[in-house]
C-alpha positions in Angstrom: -62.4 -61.4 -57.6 -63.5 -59.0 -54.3 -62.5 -55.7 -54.6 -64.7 -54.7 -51.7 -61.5 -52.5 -50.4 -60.6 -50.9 -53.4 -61.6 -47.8 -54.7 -63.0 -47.6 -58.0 -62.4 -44.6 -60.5 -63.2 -44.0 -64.3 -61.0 -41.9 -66.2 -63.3 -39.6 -68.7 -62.5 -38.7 -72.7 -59.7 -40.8 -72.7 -59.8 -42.0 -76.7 -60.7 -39.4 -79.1 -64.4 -39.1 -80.3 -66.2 -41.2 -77.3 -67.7 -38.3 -75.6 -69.2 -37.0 -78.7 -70.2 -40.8 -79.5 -72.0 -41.2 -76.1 -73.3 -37.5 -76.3 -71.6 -36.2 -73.5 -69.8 -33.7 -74.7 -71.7 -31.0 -74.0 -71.4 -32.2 -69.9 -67.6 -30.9 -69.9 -68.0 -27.8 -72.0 -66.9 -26.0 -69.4 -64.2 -27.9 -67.9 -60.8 -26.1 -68.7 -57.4 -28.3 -69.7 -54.0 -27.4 -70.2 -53.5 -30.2 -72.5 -56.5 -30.7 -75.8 -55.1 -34.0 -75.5 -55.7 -34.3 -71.9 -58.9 -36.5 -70.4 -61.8 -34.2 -68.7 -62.0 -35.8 -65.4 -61.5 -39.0 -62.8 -65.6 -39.7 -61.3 -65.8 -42.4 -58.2 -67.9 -45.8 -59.9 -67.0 -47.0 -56.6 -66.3 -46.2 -52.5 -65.2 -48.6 -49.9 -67.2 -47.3 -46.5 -64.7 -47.2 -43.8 -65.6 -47.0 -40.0 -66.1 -43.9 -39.3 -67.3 -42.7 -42.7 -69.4 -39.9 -42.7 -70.9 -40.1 -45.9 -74.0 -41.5 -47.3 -73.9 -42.4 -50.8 -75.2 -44.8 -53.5 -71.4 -45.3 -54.4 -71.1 -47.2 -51.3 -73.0 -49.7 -53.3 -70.5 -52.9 -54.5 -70.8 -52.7 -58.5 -68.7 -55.1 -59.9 -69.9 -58.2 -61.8 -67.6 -60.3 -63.7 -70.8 -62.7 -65.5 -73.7 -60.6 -65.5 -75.1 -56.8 -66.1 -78.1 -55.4 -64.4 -80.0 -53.3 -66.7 -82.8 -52.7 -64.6 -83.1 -48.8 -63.3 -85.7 -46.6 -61.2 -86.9 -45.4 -64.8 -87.1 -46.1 -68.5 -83.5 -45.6 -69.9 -80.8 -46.7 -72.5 -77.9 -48.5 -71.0 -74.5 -48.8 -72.9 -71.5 -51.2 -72.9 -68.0 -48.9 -72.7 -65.1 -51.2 -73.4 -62.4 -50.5 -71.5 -59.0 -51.5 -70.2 -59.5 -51.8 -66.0 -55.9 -50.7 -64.3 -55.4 -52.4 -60.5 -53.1 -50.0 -58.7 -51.5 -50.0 -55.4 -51.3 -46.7 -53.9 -48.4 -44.4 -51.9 -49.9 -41.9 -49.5 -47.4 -39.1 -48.1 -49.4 -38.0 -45.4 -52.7 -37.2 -46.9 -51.6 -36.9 -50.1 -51.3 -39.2 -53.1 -47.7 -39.5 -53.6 -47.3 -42.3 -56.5 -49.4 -45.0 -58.1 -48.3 -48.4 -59.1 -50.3 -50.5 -61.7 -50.1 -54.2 -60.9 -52.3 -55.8 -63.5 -55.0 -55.2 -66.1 -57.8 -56.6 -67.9 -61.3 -55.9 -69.7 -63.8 -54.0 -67.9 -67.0 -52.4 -68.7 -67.6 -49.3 -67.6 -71.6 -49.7 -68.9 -73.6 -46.4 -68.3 -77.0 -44.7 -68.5 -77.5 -42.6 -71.0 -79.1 -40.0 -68.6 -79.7 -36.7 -69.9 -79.5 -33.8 -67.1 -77.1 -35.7 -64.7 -75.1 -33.6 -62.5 -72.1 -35.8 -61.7 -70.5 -38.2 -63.8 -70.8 -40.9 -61.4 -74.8 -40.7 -61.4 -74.8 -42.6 -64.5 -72.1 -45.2 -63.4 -73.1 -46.9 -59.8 -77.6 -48.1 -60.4 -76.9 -50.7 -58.2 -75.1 -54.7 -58.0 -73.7 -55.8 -60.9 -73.9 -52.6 -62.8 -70.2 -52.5 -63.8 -67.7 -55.7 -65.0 -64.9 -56.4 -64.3 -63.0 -59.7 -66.0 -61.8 -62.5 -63.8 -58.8 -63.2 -65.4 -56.2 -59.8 -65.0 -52.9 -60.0 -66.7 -49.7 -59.1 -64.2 -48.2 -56.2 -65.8 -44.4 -56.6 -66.0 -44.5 -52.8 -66.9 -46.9 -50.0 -66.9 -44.8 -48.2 -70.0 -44.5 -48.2 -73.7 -41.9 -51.3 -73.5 -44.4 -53.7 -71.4 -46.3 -55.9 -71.7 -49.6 -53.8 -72.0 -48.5 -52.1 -74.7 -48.7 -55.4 -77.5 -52.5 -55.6 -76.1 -55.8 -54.3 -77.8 -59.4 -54.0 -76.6 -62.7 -55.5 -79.0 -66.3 -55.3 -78.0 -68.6 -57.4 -79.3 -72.6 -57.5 -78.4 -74.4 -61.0 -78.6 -78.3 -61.2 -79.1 -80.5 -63.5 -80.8 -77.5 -65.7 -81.5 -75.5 -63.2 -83.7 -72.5 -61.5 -83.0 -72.1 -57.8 -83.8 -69.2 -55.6 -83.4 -69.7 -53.0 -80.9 -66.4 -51.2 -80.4 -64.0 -50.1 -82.8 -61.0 -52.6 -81.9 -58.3 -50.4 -80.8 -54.8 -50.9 -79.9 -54.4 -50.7 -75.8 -50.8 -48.0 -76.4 -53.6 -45.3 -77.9 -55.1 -43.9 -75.1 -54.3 -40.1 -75.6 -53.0 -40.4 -72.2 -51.0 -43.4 -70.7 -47.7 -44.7 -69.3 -45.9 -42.6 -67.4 -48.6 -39.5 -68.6 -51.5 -40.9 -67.5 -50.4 -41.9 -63.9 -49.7 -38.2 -63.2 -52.4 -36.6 -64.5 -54.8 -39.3 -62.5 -52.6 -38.8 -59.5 -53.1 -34.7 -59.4 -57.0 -35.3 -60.3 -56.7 -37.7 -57.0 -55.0 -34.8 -55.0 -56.6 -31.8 -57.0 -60.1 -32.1 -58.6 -62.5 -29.9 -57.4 -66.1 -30.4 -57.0 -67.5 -28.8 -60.0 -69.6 -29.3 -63.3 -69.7 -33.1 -63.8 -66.3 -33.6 -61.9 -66.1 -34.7 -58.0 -63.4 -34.1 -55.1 -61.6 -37.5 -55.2 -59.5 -36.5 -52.3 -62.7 -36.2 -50.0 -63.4 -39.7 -51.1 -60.0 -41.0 -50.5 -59.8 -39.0 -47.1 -63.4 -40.6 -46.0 -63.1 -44.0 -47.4 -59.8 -44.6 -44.9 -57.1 -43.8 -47.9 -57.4 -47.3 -49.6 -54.5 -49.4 -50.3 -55.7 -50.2 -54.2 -57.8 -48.2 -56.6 -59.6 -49.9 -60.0 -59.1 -47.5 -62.4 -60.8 -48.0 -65.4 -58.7 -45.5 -68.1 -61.2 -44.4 -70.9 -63.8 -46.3 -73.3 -63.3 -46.7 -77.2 -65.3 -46.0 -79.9 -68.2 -47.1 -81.1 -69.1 -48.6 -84.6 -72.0 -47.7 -86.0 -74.3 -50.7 -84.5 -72.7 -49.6 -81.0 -73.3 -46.2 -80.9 -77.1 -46.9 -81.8 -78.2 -50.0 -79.8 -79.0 -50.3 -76.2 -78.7 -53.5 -73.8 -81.8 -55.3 -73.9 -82.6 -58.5 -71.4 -80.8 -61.7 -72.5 -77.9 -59.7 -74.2 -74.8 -61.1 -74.1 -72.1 -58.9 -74.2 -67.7 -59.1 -74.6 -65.2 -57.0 -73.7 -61.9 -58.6 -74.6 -58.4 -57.1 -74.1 -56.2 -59.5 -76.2 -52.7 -59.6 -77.2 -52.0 -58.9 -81.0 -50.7 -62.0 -81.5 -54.1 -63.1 -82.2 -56.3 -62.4 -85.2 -59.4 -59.9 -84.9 -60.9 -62.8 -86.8 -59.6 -65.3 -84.1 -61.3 -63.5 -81.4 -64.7 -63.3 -83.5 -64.4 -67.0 -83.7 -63.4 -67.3 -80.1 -66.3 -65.0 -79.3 -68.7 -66.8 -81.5 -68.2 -70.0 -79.8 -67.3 -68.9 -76.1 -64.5 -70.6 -76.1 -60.8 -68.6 -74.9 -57.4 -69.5 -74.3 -56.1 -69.1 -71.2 -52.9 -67.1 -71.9 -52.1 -63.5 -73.5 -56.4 -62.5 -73.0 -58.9 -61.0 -70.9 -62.5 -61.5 -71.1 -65.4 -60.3 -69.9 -68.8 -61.9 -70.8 -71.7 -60.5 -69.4 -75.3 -61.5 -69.7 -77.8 -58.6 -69.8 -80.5 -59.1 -66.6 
């Protein structure tokens, strides 16, 4: 899939205990929510450079990869998978605001980060280069972005190959809990896309949208799950293979070990995203 002329956005401390996991915690200490519930911030992964465009930015650089993972950086550091669920959207501008977002179809996604201590924006550890974030090729059409769709019978694994054997590398989590999501989530990401201020870690999303010739779609990738214990302390190493699958709960968490274990998927009710470590 090209998503060359879609925006791409992360959604920040979406599922309880992930920022504390990935030790960035500290990074939003001072970010102030209405909500305890609520998600720190949106961060650009991603910018589509209109004509015109006045900025110059690494996030003009095309991330997505849906086979591979580029691990290599300008220094030394640890680079982590973050399983995620990856929203499409189509959005409604009212002038040069962001009126309403629709979600047309989902999938696994990888939000895969630096572990870089010090940065200043959230997106500085997001966007290294090509292939540094995944993206399945295989979305699911959502019939309904809401508690009765389609989504919501759906849950997220991670699983990290290497030497042969398979280790569990997210805790598998059902897709419906998100602290935020449905009809929740969509507004809170569409006054971040209207309202967030450049401050702390956060960016201005509207100067994005505003320079990037308000896109027609945005990737939205809605928060990472947690960690087990082997995922929280190992880091992507060359020749690591690693899984994100969104799958429907129909199927077995041992199912989709085996499935995993011999790279071998169904075609219906899954999402997965295999990525090889380069």
């Amino acid at each position: 899939m090209d998503f060359k002329k879609v925006i791409g956005l992360g959604v920040a401390g979406n599922f309880t205990g992930h920022l504390e996991q990935a030790g960035e915690a500290a990074d939003f200490k001072n970010v102030v929510v209405k909500d305890v519930k609520a998600p720190k911030a949106i961060f650009p992964f991603y910018l589509p450079k209109a004509a015109g465009s006045r900025m110059d930015t690494f996030l003009h650089t095309y991330p997505l990869s849906s086979d591979k993972t580029n691990i290599s950086s300008t220094i030394s550091e640890n680079h982590q998978i973050e399983p995620e669920v990856g929203l499409l959207c189509e959005i409604e501008y009212e002038n040069d605001t962001v009126k309403s977002l629709k979600p047309i179809a989902f999938g696994a996604y990888n939000d895969c980060s630096i572990r870089r201590p010090g940065a200043k924006k959230i997106s500085e550890k997001k966007n290294w280069g090509t292939d540094t974030k995944g993206i399945s090729a295989n979305l699911i059409p959502l019939d309904s972005f809401s508690a009765s769709g389609n989504i919501s019978e759906y849950r997220i694994a991670c699983f990290l190959k290497r030497n042969g054997e398979i280790n569990v590398y997210g805790v598998d989590s059902a897709v419906r809990d998100y602290s935020y999501m449905y009809d929740t989530l969509l507004a809170w990401i569409i006054d971040r896309m209207n309202n967030q201020k450049d401050e702390g870690p956060a960016e201005n999303i509207h100067d994005y949208l505003m320079d990037s010739n308000k896109p027609a779609q945005a990737l939205i990738s809605i928060g990472a799950t947690r960690y087990t214990e082997y995922g929280e302390t190992h880091y992507l190493q060359p020749g690591d293979i690693s899984y994100v699958v969104v799958y429907h709960q129909s199927f077995s968490q041992d199912e989709i070990i085996n499935m995993v274990r011999n790279d071998s998927f169904p075609e219906n009710k899954i999402s997965v995203l295999r990525q090889e470590s380069v």
